[in-house]
C-alpha positions as CSV (number, residue, x, y, z in Angstrom):
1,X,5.6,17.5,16.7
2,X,4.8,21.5,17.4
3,X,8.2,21.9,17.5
4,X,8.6,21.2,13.4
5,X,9.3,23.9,11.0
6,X,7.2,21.6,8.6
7,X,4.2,20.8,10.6
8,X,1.9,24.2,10.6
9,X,2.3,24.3,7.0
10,X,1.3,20.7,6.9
11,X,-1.3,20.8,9.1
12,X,-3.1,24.4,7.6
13,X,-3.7,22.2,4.2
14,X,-6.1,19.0,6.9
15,X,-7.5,22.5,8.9
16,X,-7.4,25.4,6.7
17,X,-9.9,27.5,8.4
18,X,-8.1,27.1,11.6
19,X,-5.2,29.5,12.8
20,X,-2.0,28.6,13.9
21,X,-3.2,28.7,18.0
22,X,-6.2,26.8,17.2
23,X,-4.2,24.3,15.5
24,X,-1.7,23.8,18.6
25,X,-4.4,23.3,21.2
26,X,-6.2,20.6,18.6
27,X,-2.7,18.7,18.8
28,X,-2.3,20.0,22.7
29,X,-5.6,18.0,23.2
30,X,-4.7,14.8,21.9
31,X,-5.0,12.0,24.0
32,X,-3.4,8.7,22.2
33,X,-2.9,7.3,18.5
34,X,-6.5,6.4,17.8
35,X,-7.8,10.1,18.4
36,X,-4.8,11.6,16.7
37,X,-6.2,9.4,14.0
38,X,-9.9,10.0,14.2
39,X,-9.7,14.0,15.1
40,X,-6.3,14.7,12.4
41,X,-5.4,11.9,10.4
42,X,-8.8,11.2,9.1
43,X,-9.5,14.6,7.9
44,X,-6.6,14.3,5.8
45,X,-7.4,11.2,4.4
46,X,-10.7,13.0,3.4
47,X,-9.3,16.2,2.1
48,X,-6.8,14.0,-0.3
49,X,-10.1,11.8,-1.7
50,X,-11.7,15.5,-1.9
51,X,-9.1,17.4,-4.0
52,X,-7.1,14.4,-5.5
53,X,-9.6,11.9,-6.4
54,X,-12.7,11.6,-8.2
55,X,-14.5,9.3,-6.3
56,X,-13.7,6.2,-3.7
57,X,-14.7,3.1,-3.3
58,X,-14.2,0.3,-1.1
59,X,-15.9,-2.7,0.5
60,X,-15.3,-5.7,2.2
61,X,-15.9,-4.7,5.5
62,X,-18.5,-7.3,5.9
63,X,-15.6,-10.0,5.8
64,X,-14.5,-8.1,9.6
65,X,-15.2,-9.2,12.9
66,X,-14.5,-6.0,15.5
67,X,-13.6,-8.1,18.1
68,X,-11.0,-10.4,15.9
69,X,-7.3,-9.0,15.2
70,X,-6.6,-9.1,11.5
71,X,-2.6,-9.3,9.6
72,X,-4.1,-7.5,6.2
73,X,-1.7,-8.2,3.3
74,X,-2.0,-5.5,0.7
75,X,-0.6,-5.0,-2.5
76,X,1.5,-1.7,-2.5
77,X,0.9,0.8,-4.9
78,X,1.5,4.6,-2.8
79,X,3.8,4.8,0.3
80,X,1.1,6.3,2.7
81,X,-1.9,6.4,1.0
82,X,-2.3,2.4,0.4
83,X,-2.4,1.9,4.2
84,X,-4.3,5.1,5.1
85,X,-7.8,4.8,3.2
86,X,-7.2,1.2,5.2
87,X,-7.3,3.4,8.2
88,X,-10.0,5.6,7.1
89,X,-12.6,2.8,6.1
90,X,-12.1,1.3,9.6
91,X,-12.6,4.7,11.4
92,X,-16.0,5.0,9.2
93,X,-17.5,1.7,10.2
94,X,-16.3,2.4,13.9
95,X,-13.6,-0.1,14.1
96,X,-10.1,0.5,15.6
97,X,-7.0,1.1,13.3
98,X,-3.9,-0.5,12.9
99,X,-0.7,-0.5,12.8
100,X,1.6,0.5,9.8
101,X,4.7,-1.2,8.9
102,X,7.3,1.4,7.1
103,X,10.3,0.9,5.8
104,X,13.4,2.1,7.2
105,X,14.7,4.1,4.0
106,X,11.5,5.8,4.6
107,X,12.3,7.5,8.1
108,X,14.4,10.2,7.4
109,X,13.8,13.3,9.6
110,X,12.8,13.6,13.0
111,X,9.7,14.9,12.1
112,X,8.3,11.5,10.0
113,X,9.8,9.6,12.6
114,X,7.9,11.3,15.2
115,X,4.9,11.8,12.7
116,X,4.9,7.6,12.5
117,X,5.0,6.9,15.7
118,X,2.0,8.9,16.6
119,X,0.4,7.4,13.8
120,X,0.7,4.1,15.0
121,X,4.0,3.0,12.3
122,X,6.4,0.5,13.0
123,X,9.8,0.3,11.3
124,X,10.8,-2.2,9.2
125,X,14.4,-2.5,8.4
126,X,15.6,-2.9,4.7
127,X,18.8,-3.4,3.3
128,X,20.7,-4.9,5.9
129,X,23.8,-7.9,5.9
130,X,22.2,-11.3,6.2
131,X,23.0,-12.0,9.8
132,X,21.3,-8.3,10.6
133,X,18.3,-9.6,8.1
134,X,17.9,-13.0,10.3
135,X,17.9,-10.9,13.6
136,X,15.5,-8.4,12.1
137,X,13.3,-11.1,10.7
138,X,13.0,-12.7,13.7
139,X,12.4,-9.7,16.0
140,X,9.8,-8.3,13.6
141,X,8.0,-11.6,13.5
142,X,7.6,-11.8,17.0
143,X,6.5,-8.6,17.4
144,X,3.7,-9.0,14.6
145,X,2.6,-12.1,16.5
146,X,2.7,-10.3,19.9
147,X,0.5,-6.9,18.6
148,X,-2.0,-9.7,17.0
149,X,-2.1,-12.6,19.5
150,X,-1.4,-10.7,22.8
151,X,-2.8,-6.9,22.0
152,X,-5.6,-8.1,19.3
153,X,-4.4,-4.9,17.9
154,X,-4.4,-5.9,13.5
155,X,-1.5,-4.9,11.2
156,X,-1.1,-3.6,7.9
157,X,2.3,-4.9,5.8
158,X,2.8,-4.8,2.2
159,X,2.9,-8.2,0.8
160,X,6.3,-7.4,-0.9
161,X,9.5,-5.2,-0.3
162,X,8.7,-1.6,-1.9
163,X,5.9,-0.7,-4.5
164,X,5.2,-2.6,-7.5
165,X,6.4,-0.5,-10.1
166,X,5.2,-2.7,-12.9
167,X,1.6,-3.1,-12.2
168,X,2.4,-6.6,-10.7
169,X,1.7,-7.6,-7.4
170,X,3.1,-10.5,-6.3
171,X,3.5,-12.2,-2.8
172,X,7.3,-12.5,-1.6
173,X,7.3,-15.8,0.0
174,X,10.1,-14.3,2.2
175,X,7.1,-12.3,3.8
176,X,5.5,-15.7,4.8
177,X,8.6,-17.4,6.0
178,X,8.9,-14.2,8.0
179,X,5.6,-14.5,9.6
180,X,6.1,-18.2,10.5
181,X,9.6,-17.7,12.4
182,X,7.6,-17.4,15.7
183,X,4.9,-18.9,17.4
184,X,4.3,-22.5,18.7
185,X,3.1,-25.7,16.4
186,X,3.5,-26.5,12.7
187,X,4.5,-24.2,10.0
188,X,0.4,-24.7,8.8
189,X,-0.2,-23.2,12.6
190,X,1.9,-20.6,12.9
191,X,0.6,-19.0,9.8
192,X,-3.1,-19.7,10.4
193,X,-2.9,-17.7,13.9
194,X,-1.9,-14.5,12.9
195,X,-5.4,-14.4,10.9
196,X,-3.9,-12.9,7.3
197,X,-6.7,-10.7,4.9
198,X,-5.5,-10.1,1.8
199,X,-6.2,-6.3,0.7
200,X,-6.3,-4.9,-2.8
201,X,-6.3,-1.2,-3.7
202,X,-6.4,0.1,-7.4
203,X,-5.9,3.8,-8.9
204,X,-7.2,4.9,-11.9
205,X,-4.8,6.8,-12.2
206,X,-1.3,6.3,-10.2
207,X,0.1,9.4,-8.8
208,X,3.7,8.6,-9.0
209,X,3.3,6.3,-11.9
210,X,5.9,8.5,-14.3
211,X,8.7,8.3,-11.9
212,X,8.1,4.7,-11.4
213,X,8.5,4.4,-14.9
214,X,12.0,5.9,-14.6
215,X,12.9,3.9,-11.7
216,X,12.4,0.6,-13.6
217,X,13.9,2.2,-17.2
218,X,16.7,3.0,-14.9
219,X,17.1,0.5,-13.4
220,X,20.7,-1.8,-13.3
221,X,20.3,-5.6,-12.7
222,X,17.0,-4.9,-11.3
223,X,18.1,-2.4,-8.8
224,X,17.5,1.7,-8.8
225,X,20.0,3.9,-6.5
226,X,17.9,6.8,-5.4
227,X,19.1,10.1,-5.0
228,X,18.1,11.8,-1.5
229,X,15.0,13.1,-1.7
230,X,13.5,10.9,-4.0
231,X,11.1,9.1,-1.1
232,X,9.6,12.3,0.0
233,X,8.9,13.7,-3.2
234,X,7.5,10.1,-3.9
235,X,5.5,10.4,-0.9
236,X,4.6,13.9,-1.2
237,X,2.8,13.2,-5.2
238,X,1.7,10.1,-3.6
239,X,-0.6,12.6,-1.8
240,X,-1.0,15.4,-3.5
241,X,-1.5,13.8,-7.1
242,X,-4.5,13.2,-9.2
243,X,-5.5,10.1,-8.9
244,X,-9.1,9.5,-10.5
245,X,-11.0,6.5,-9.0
246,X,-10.0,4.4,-6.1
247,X,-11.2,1.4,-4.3
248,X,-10.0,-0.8,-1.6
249,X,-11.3,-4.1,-1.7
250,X,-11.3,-6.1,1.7
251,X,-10.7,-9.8,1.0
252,X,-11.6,-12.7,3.5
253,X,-9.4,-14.6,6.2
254,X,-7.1,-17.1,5.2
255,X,-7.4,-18.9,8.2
256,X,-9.9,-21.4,7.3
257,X,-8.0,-22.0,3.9
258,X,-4.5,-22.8,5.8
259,X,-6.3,-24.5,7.8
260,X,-7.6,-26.6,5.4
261,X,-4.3,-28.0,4.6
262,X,-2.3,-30.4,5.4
263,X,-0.1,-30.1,8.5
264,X,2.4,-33.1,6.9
265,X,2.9,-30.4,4.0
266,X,6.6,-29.4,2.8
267,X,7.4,-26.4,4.3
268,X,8.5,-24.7,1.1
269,X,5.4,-26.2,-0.8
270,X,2.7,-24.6,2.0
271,X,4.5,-21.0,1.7
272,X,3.8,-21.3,-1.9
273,X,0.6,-22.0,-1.7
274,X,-0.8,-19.6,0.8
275,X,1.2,-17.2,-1.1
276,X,-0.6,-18.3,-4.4
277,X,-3.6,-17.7,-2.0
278,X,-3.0,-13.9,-1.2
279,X,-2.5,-13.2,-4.9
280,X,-5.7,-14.7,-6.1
281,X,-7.5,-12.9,-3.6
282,X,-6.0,-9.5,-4.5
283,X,-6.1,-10.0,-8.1
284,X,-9.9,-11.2,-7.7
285,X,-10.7,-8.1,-5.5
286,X,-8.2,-6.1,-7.9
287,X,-10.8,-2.8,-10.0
288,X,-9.8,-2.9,-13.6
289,X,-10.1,0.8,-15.0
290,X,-10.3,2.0,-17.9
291,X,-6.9,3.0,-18.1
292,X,-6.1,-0.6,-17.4
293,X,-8.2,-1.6,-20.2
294,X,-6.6,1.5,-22.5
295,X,-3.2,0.5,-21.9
296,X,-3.3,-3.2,-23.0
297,X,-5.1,-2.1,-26.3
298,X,-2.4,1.0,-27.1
299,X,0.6,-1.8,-26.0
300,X,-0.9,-4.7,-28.2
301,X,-2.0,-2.1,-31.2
302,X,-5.6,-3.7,-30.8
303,X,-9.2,-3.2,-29.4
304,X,-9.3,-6.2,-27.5
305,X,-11.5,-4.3,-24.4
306,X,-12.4,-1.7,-26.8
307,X,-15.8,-2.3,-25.0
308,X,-14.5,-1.2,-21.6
309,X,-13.7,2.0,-22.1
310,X,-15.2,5.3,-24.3
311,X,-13.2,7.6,-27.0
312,X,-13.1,10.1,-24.4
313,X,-11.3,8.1,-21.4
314,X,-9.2,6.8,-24.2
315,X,-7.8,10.0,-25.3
316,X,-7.7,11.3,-21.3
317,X,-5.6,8.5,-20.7
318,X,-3.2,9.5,-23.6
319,X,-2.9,13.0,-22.8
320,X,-1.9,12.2,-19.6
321,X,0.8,9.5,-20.9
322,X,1.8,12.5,-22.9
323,X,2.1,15.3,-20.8
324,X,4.1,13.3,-17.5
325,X,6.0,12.0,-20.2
326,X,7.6,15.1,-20.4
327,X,8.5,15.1,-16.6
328,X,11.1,12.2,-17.1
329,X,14.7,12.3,-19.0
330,X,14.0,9.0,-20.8
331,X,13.4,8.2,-24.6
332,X,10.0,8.8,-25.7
333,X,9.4,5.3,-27.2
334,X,11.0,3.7,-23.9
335,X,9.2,5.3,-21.6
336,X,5.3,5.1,-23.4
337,X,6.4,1.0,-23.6
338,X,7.2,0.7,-19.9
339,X,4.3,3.0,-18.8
340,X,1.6,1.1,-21.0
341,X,3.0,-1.9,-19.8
342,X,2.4,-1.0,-15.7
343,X,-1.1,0.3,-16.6
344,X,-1.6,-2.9,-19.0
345,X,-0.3,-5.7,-16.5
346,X,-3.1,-6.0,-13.9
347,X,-5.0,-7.7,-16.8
348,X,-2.3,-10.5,-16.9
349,X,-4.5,-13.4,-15.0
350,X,-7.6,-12.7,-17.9
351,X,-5.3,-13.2,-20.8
């Protein structure tokens, strides 16, 4: 990756009071993808909480077994940064990391390709023509189950296609029927082998949240065209942007539940259900923030959690409304309904 006109830059920002030389013999001395991790990856991770957030949170960790292989099922809220404070809350209570699923749209210069590869990322191909989609699905489910089963190495995949971009996260039963496409046994078996924890991460404040906005207000039958660019700069305020508090919320193992089951179950009835499963767990484990609590009282003209939230987080959470409002072509009144609305929706299950 020395080779890169974009990695000193990069790479100054994780090591700024090391030189350019210093910096190539750090990378020079790497060894594998867990100390390129530990020794780089992690002290980004830590300069983003530092400069981007006000404070992080997570637990869970309890619910792990070091020696067990884990599928963890997130909800997908950033592009990198979901699955990285994964990675750096496993590298703080000495555990090993796992591998990242990312999405083929995603890979789109030698450098991130290269860049994912030593950071332990797998692609996942999106978009194809459904005979390519059947292959794929098939391949990437046998290689899940062979990383888990046969290199008790754990995974992280998002438990839908792309970020929620309306504050609703929602299992794709297409993930699940993916997941049981290889293995041995029952449907009920195949699924309780790969050992799936559901994960839940929550931003105070979502970095990207104003150009998701304009993704969904400009969006035609449910679908957005981007423009080229648009997933870097994505992942680049992912990053970079403010983000307030975040936590990451560890849930437990589903295998016990699936197991619990019945193996005579409809196939289509048991996805749902484990899928029902997931959610509950990362709704349950999902932090409600002020600005959750803000939204649903400015979108519903009321003070329904007027309790949850002071005069001062209130009006924080309007200014900002306010000022990346201004960052987006889009009509004022559409654009505060659809943003409210992503802020508001995590609250759906209490009302």
């Amino acid at each position: 990756m020395v080779g890169y006109d974009e990695f000193f830059p990069l790479f100054k920002h994780v090591f700024p009071n090391l030189d350019k030389p210093s910096i190539q013999e750090l990378f020079l001395s790497i060894t594998g993808s867990y100390d390129f991790q530990t020794r780089v990856i992690d002290h980004g991770v830590k300069a983003v909480i530092n400069f981007t957030m006000d404070d992080f949170f997570s637990s869970g960790i309890e619910n792990l077994n070091k020696n067990e292989a884990y599928l963890f099922v997130a909800n997908h809220r950033d592009i990198v940064l979901d699955a990285a404070l994964l990675q750096h809350v496993l590298v703080s209570n000495a555990m090993n990391t796992t591998q990242i699923t990312f999405g083929s749209n995603l890979m789109t210069t030698p450098f991130i390709i290269d860049f994912g590869k030593s950071n332990k990322m797998f692609t996942v191909f999106r978009n194809p023509d459904r005979k390519e989609h059947l292959r794929n699905s098939q391949e990437l489910s046998e290689y899940i189950r062979h990383v888990l089963v046969s290199k008790k190495e754990s995974i992280w995949i998002a438990q839908r296609s792309g970020r929620t971009k309306d504050g609703i996260d929602a299992t794709q039963q297409g993930l699940l029927r993916m997941f049981a496409m290889s293995g041995k046994g029952s449907t009920r078996d195949r699924l309780k082998e790969l050992n799936i924890v559901p994960l839940s991460i929550s931003y105070e404040f979502e970095p990207c949240d104003y150009l998701k906005v304009y993704e969904t207000c400009r969006s035609k039958n449910g679908k957005y065209i981007k423009k080229e660019g648009e997933d870097y700069n994505s992942i680049k305020l992912g990053i970079g942007g403010y983000k307030g508090r975040t936590k990451l919320v560890i849930g437990n193992s589903l295998s016990d539940f699936i197991h619990s089951l019945s193996d005579t179950m409809d196939k289509k009835d048991l996805l749902q259900i484990v899928a029902l499963e997931v959610d509950r767990q990362i709704y349950k484990n999902y932090h409600l923030w002020p600005t959750n609590y803000v939204a649903f009282d400015l979108l519903n003209n009321g003070q329904t959690y007027s309790t949850k939230y002071m005069d001062t987080e209130k009006e924080k959470f309007i200014a900002h409304m306010n000022r990346v409002g201004l960052l987006v072509d889009l009509d004022q009144k559409e654009f505060e309904n659809a943003f409210l609305r992503m802020y508001a929706n995590p609250l759906l299950p209490l009302v």
